[in-house]
C-alpha positions in Angstrom: 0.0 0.0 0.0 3.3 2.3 0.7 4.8 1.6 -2.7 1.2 2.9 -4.3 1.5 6.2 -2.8 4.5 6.7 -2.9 4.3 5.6 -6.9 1.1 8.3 -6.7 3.2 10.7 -4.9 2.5 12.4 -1.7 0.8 15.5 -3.2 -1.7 13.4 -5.6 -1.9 11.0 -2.4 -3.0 14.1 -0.1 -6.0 15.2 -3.2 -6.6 11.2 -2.9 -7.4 11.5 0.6 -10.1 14.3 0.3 -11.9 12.3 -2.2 -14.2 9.9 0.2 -15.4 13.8 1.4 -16.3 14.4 -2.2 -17.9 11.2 -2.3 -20.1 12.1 0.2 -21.0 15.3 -0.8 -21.6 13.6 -4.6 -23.8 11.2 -2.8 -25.6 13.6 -1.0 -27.1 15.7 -3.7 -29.3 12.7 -5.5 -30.4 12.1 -2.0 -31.7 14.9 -1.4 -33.7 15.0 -4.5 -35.1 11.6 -4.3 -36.3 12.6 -1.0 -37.7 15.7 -2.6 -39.7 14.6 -5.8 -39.5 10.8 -5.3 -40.4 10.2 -1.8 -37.5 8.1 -2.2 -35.6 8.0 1.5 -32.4 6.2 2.7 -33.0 3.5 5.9 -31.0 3.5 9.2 -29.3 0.7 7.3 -28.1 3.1 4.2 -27.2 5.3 7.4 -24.8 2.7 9.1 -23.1 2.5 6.2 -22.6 5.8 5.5 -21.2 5.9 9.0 -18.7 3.4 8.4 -17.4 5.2 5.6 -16.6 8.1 7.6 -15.0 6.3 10.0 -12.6 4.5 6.9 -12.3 8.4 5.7 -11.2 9.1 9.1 -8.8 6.0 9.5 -7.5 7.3 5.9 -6.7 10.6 6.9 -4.9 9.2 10.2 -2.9 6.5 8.3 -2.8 7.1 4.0 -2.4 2.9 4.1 -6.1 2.9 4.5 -6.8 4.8 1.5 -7.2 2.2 -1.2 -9.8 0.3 0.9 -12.1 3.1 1.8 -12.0 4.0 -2.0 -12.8 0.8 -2.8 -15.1 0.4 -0.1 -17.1 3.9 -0.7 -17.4 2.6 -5.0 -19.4 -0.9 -3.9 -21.4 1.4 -1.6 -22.3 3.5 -3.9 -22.8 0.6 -6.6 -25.2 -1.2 -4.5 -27.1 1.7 -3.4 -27.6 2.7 -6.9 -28.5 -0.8 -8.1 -31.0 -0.8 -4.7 -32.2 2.4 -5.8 -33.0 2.1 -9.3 -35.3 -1.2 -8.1 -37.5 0.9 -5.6 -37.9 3.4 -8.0 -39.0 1.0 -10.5 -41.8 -0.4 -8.0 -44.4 2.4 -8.9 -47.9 2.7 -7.7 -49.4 1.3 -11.2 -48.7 -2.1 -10.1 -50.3 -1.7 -7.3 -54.3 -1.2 -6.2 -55.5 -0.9 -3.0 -59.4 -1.1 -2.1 -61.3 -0.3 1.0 -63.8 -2.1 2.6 -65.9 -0.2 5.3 -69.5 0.0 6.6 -71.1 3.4 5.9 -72.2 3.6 9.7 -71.9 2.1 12.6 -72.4 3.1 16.7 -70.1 5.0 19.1 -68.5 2.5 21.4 -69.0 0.2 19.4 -66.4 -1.5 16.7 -66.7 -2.5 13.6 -64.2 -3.9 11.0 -62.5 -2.4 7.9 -60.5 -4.3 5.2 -57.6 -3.4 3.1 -57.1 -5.4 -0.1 -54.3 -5.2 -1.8 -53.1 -6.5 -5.2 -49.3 -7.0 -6.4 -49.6 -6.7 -10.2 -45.5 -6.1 -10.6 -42.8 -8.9 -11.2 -40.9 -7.6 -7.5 -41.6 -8.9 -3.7 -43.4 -5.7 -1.9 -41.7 -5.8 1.6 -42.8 -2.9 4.2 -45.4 -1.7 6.0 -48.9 -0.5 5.0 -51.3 2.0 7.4 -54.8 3.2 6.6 -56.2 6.4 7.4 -57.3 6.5 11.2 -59.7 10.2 11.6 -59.8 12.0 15.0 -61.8 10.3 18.0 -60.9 6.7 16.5 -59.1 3.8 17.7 -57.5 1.0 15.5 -56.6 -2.4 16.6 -53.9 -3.1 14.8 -53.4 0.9 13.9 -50.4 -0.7 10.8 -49.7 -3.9 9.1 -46.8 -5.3 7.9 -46.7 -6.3 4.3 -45.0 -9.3 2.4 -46.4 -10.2 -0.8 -45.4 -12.5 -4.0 -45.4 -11.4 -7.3 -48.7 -11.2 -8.5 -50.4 -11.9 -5.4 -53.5 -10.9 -3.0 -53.5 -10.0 0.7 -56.7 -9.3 3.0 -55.6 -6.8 5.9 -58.2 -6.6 8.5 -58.3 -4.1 11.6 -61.2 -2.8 14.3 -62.4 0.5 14.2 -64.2 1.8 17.7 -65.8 5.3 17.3 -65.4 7.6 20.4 -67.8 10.0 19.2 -70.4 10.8 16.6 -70.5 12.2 13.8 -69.6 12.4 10.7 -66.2 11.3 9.4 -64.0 10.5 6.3 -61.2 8.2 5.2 -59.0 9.9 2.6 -55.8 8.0 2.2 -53.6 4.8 2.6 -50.0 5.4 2.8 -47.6 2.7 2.0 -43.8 2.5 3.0 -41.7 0.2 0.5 -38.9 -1.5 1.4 -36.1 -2.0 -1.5 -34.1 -5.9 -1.5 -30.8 -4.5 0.3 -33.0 -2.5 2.7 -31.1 0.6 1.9 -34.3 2.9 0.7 -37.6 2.9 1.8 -40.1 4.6 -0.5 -43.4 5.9 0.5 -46.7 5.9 -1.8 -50.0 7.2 -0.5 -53.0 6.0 -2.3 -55.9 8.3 -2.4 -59.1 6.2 -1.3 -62.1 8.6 0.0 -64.8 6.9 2.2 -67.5 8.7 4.5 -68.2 7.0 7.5 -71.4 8.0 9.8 -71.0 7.4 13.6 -74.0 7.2 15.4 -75.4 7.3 18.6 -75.5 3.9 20.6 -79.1 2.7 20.0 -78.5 -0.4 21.7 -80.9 1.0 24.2 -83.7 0.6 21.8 -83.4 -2.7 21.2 -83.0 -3.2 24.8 -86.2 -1.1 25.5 -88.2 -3.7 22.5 -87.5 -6.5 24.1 -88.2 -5.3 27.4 -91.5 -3.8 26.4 -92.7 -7.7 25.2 -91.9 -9.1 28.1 -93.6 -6.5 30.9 -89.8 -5.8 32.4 -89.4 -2.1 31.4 -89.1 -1.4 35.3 -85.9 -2.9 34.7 -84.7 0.4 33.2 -86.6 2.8 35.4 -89.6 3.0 33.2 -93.0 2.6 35.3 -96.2 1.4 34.0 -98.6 4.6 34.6 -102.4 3.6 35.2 -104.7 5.6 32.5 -107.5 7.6 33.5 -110.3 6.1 32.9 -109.8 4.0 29.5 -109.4 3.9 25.6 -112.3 2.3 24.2 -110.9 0.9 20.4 -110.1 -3.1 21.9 -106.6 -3.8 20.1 -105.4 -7.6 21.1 -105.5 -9.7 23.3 -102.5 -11.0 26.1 -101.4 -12.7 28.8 -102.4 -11.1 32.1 -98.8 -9.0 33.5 -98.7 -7.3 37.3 -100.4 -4.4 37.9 -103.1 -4.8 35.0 -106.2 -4.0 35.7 -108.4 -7.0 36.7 -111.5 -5.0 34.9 -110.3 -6.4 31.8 -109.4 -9.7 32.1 -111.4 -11.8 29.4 -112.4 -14.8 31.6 -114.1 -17.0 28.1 -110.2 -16.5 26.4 -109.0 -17.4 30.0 -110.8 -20.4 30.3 -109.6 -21.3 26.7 -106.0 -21.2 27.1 -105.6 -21.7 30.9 -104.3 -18.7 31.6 -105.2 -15.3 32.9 -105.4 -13.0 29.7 -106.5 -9.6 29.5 -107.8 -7.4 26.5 -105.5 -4.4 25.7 -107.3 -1.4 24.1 -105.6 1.1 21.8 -104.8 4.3 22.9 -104.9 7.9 21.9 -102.7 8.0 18.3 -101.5 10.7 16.2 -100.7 13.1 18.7 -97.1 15.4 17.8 -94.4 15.6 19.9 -91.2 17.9 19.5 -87.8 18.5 20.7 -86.1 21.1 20.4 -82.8 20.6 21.6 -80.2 23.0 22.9 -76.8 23.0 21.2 -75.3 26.3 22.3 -72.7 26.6 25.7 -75.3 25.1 28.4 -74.7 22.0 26.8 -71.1 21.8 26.5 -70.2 20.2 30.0 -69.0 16.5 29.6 -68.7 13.8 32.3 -67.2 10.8 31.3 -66.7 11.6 28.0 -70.2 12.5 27.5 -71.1 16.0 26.9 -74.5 17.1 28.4 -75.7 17.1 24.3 -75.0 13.5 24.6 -77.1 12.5 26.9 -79.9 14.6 25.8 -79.6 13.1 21.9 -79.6 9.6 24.0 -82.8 10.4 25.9 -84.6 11.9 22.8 -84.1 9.1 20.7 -85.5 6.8 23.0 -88.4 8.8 23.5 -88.8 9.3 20.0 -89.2 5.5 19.7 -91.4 5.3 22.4 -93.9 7.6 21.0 -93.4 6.5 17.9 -94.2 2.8 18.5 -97.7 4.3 20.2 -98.7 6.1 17.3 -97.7 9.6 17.7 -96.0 12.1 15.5 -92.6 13.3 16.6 -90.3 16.5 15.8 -86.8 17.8 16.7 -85.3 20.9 16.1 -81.8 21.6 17.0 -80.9 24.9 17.6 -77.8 27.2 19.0 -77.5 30.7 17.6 -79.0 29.4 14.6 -81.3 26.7 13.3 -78.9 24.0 12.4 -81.9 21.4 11.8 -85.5 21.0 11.7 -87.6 17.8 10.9 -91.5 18.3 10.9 -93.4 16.0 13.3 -94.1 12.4 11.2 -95.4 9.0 12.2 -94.0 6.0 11.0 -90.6 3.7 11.4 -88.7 6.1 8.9 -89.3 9.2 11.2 -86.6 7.6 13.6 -84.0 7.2 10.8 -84.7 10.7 10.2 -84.3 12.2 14.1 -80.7 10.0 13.9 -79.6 11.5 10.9 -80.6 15.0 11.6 -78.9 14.6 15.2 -75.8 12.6 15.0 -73.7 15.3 13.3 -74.8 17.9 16.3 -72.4 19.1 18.8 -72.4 21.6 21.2 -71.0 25.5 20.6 -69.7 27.8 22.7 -72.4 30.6 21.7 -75.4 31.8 23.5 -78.3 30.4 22.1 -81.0 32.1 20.7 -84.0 31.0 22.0 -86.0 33.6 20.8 -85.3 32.5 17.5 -85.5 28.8 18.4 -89.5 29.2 19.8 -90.1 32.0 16.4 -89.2 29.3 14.0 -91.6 26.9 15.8 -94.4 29.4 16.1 -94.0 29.7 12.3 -93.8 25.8 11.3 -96.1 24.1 14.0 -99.7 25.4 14.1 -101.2 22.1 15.5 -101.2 22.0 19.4 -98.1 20.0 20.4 -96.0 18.1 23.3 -93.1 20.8 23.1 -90.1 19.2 25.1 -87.0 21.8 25.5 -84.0 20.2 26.5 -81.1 22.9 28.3 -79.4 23.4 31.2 -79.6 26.7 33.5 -76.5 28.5 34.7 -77.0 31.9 34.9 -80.1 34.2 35.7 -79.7 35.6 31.7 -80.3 32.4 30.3 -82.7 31.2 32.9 -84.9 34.3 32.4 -85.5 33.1 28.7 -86.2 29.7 29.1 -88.8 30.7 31.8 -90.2 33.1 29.5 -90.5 31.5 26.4 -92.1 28.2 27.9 -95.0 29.8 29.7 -95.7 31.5 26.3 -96.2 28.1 25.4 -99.2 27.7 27.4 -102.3 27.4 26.0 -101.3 26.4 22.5 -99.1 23.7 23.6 -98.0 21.4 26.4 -94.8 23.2 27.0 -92.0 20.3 28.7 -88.7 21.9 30.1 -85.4 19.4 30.4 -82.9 21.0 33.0 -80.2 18.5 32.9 -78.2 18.8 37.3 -74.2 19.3 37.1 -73.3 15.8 39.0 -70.2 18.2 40.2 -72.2 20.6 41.7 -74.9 18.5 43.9 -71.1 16.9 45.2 -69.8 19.9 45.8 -73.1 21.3 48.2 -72.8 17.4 49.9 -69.0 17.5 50.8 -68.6 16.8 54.2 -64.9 17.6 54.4 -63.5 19.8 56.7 -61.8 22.8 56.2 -62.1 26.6 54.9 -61.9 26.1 51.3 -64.3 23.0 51.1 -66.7 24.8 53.4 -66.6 28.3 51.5 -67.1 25.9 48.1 -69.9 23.7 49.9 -71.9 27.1 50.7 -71.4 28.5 47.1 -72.7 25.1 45.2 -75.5 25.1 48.1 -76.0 29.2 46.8 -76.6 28.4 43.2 -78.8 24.8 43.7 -80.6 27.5 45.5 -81.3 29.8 43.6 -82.0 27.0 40.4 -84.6 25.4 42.3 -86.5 29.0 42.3 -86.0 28.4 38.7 -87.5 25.5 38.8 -90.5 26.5 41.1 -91.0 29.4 38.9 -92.0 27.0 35.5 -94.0 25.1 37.7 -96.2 27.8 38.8 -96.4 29.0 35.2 -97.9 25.8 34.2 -94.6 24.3 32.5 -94.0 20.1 33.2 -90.5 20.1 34.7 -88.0 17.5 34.4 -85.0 17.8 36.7 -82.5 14.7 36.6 -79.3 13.8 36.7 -77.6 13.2 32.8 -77.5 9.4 33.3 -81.1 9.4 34.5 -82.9 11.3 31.8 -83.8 8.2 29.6 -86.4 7.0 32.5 -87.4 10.4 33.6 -88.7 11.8 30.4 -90.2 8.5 29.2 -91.9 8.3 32.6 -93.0 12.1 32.0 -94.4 10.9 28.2 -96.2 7.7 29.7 -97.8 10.0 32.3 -98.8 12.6 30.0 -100.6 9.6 28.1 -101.9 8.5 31.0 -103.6 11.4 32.2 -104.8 12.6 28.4 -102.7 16.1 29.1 -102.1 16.2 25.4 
């Protein structure tokens, strides 16, 4: 190796030594514009070995003997790297398809799947790692897959997708990372596959409300059977005798016929209309456990809606903040409820003060008919509290006016704390100030005529299907 340089001579030996530095910064300019327009980017691999030729640039400087070899070295680098290069440029996207398969709803909380399919249409072994598009409030079980496919081969990727809240979503891309044979570059393609996905609200309590209602256990769920006042006269069916039934109307000749106690059922009142107008403006935004006060609301109404539905009535919602954001007339039938989910599982709550004037004009102007109005909001200051009072005793008269005030769980805790101690006692008497001063609130819409419903979030499903089953009951509609 000393003969060489000497032969090369010590000033052509000294240019000679500068060279793996030239190397490197002749190597460095294609990568950066692979990076830039090809997406093309080296691994830690093509990093490690770009490491190890510094070091034998280093070890050349220190002793010239090592010259030769890091030339040598630095030209199969850059041979292989090229070779490896040129092959993951070759794999393009046109041998490649990727299709999506994904319901077009599904439930919060609840997962459902979503496939990838992917086809290798090119003559080379894809090697990497594939990820579909995951939106905001989702979670993905496995969230990537890795990839190994043959030449003209066909892979099913399969993942879970759990909504954490409704609405409405999108899926815009898949994004795949290729690995070339030497694992020096890894190039990325992203595939543009657009799908909407609608997450609704969790309706499993409707189900769970059907099957109750068959078999006479809806006290199960904190709904109670309410006794009529005096009774429908249109007979309906007949069926088996259930507790708390009145004994007037057991049919003893189809009791002696089957051998067991069985009681007529008579239809009751139908086509009355029922509306919600629901409060999406900054009383609504608190959340507990992940649920916002909206949420629960949303929860309660469509189980209500179902309820009345299934005895006949019309129902309505309007959704409302400092503008109408929805409004679906009052409608009988099984497709009314597909119409109260889609108009409310895209509705979230705003940090604006709602307009409630607006909110009770537009219904003034679009329901004539003598209605079961049911506002759903939350009081927090006397502002606020003022209008809803208002407005609902205007009901009065022309309609059955139904007010929702939804209790903040943190402050009944707050007013109960037992703890000692200056602060606790100074916050006890200011939570104890303001449940005060709401149930005047309260009192007020009850002396104005106005059926109040005051429950805890988790609790409004029974307490306003309890309110509807009385308001049947006692023909108030």
């Amino acid at each position: 190796m000393e003969e060489i340089i000497n032969r090369i001579g010590l000033g052509n030996a000294q240019w000679l030594v500068q060279l793996p530095w030239l190397l490197a910064a002749v190597i460095a300019t294609p990568l950066i514009f692979s990076a830039w327009r090809l997406r093309v980017y080296p691994s830690w691999w093509w990093a490690l070995l770009i490491l190890m030729s510094v070091l034998g640039s280093i070890a050349a400087i220190l002793a010239p003997t090592f010259l030769v070899l890091t030339v040598a070295i630095d030209l199969l680098l850059v041979l292989g790297a090229a070779v490896d290069f040129i092959w993951c440029y070759w794999l393009t996207r046109e041998g490649i398809s990727i299709r999506r398969t994904l319901p077009k709803t599904c439930s919060q909380g609840v997962s459902v799947d979503s496939q990838l399919q992917v086809e290798n249409r090119t003559n080379g072994i894809l090697h990497g790692v594939i990820q579909d598009d995951l939106p905001s409030f989702f979670e993905a079980s496995p969230s990537r897959h890795r990839l190994r496919m043959e030449p003209m081969d066909r892979l099913t990727l399969e993942r879970e997708l759990t909504p954490l809240r409704r609405g409405a979503f999108s899926m815009e891309r898949v994004d795949l990372r290729l690995s070339s044979p030497l694992r020096l570059w890894n190039r990325y393609l992203t595939f543009e596959l657009i799908d909407s996905l609608n997450v609704y609200p969790n309706l499993k309590q409707l189900s769970d409300y059907a099957i109750l209602a068959k078999s006479d256990r809806l006290s199960l769920i904190g709904v109670q059977k309410k006794r009529r006042i005096g009774q429908d006269s249109e007979f309906e069916r007949l069926r088996d005798y259930a507790r708390d039934d009145n004994y007037r109307h057991i049919d003893w000749r189809s009791t002696a016929r089957r051998g067991k106690l069985t009681v007529k059922q008579f239809q009751s009142e139908q086509s009355q209309r029922v509306i919600f107008l629901l409060d999406c403006g900054r009383m609504m935004v608190n959340q507990k456990d992940g649920f916002s006060l909206l949420d629960h609301a949303l929860n309660a109404t469509l189980m209500m809606s179902h309820v009345a539905l299934s005895q006949g009535d019309s129902v309505g919602m309007l959704c409302f903040s400092d503008e109408i954001h929805s409004y679906i007339p009052p409608r009988s039938g099984k497709s009314q409820m597909n119409r109260l989910i889609h108009a409310g599982f895209d509705q979230f709550p705003r940090l604006v003060e709602s307009r409630y004037d607006q909110a009770f004009l537009y219904l003034s102007n679009h329901c004539k008919r003598r209605s079961m109005v049911v506002l759903e909001t939350n009081v927090i200051d006397e502002v606020n509290a003022a209008s809803v009072v208002d407005y609902l005793s205007n009901l009065q008269g022309p309609h059955l006016p139904v007010g929702v005030l939804l209790r903040d769980r943190v402050m009944f805790d707050a007013a109960e704390n037992s703890e000692e101690g200056d602060f606790e006692m100074y916050r006890a008497a200011a939570a104890a100030d303001i449940l005060l001063w709401r149930d005047q609130v309260l009192k007020d819409l009850t002396h104005r005529g106005v059926l109040v419903i005051d429950a805890f979030p988790d609790q409004l499903t029974a307490s306003l299907v309890n309110q509807y089953l009385e308001i049947k009951a006692k023909h108030l509609l």
